[in-house]
C-alpha positions as CSV (number, residue, x, y, z in Angstrom):
1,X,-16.2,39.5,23.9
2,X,-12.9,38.4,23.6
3,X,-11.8,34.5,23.5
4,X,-8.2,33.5,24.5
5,X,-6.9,29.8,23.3
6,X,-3.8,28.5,24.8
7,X,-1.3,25.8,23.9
8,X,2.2,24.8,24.0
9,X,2.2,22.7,27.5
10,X,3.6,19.6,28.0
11,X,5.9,17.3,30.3
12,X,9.6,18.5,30.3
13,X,12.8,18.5,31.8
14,X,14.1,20.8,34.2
15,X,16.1,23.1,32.2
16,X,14.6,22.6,29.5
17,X,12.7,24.6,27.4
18,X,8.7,25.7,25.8
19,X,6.8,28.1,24.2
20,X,3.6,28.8,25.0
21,X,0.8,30.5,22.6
22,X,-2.6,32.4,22.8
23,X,-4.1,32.8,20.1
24,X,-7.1,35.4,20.9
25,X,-10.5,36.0,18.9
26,X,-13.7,38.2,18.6
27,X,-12.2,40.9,19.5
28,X,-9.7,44.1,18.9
29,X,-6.6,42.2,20.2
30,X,-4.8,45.7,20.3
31,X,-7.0,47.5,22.9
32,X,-5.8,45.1,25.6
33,X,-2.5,44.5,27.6
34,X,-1.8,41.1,27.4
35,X,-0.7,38.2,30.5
36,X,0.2,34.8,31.6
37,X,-0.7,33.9,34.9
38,X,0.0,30.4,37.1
39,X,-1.1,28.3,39.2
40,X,-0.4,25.2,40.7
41,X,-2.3,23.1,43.2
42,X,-3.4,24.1,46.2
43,X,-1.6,27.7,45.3
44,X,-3.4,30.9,44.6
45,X,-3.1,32.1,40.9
46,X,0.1,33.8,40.5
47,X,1.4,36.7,38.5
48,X,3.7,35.8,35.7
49,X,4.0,38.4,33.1
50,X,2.1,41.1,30.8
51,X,2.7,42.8,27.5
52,X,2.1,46.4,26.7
53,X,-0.8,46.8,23.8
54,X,1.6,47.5,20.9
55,X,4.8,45.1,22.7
56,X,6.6,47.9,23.5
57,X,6.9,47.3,27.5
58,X,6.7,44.3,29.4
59,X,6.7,43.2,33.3
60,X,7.4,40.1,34.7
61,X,6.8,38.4,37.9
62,X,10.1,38.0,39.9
63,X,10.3,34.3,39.8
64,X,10.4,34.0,36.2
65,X,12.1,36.9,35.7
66,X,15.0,36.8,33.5
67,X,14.1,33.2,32.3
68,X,10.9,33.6,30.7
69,X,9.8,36.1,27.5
70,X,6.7,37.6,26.5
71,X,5.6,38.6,23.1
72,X,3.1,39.2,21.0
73,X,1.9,39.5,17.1
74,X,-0.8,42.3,17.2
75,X,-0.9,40.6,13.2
76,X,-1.6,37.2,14.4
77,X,-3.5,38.4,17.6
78,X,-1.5,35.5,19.4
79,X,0.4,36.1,22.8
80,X,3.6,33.9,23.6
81,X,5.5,32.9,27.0
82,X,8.8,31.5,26.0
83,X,10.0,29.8,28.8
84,X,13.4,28.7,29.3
85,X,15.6,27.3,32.1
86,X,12.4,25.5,33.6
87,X,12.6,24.0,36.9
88,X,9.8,22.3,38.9
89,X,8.4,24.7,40.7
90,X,6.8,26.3,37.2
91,X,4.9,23.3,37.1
92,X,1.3,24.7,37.0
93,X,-1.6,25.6,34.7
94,X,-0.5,28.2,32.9
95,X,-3.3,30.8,31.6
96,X,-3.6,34.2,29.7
97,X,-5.8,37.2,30.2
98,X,-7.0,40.0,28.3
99,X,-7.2,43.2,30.0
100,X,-7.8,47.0,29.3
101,X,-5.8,48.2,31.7
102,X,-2.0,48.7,30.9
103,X,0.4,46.5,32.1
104,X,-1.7,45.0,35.0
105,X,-0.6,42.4,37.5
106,X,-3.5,41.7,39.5
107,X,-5.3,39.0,38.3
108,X,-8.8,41.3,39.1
109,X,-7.6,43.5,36.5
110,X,-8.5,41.0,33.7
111,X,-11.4,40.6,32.1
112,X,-10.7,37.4,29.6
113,X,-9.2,34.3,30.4
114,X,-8.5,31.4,28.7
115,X,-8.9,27.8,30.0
116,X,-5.1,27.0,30.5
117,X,-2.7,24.9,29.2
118,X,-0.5,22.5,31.5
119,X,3.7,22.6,32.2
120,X,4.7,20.0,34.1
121,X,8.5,20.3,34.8
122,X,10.4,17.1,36.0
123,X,13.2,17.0,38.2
């Protein structure tokens, strides 16, 4: 049983910046690929990206591609989602997943989820 704890959401600016965490317990954090998912209201739950087991690859979904970062500290057994160049549209609840799968996208793939952290991004 795995438990996933995220923070790091607030109120900010468009164009602005955050860093979201996960810090994930009772479990072997290194047997699972790691993602962030989204969603906002009345939306379905959208991909937004996923780390490899030991970091090496990532995948991102194409809206944030290019302006947000994934990472993770195997030593820490915390995820992270920097996000930068934020605009309003990534306002959402933003979660993260544990899965055994490698680099899934599909939110069925997942087996732990955290209870999400909130970005609001004003215009």
């Amino acid at each position: 049983q795995v438990q996933l704890v995220e923070s790091g959401g607030g109120l900010v600016q468009a164009g602005g910046s955050l860093r979201l965490s996960c810090a994930a317990s009772g479990g072997t954090f290194m047997r699972y690929s790691m993602g962030w998912f989204r969603q906002a209201p009345g939306k379905e739950r959208e991909f937004v990206a996923v780390i490899s087991r030991s970091g090496a690859r990532t995948f991102y979904g194409d809206s944030v591609k290019d302006r947000f970062t994934i990472s993770r500290d195997n030593a820490k057994k915390t995820v992270y989602l920097q996000m930068n160049s934020l605009k309003p549209e990534d306002t959402a609840v933003y979660y993260c997943a544990a899965s055994a799968n490698e680099l899934p996208s599909r939110s069925g793939e997942y087996r732990y989820w955290g209870q999400g952290t909130q970005v609001t991004v004003s215009s």
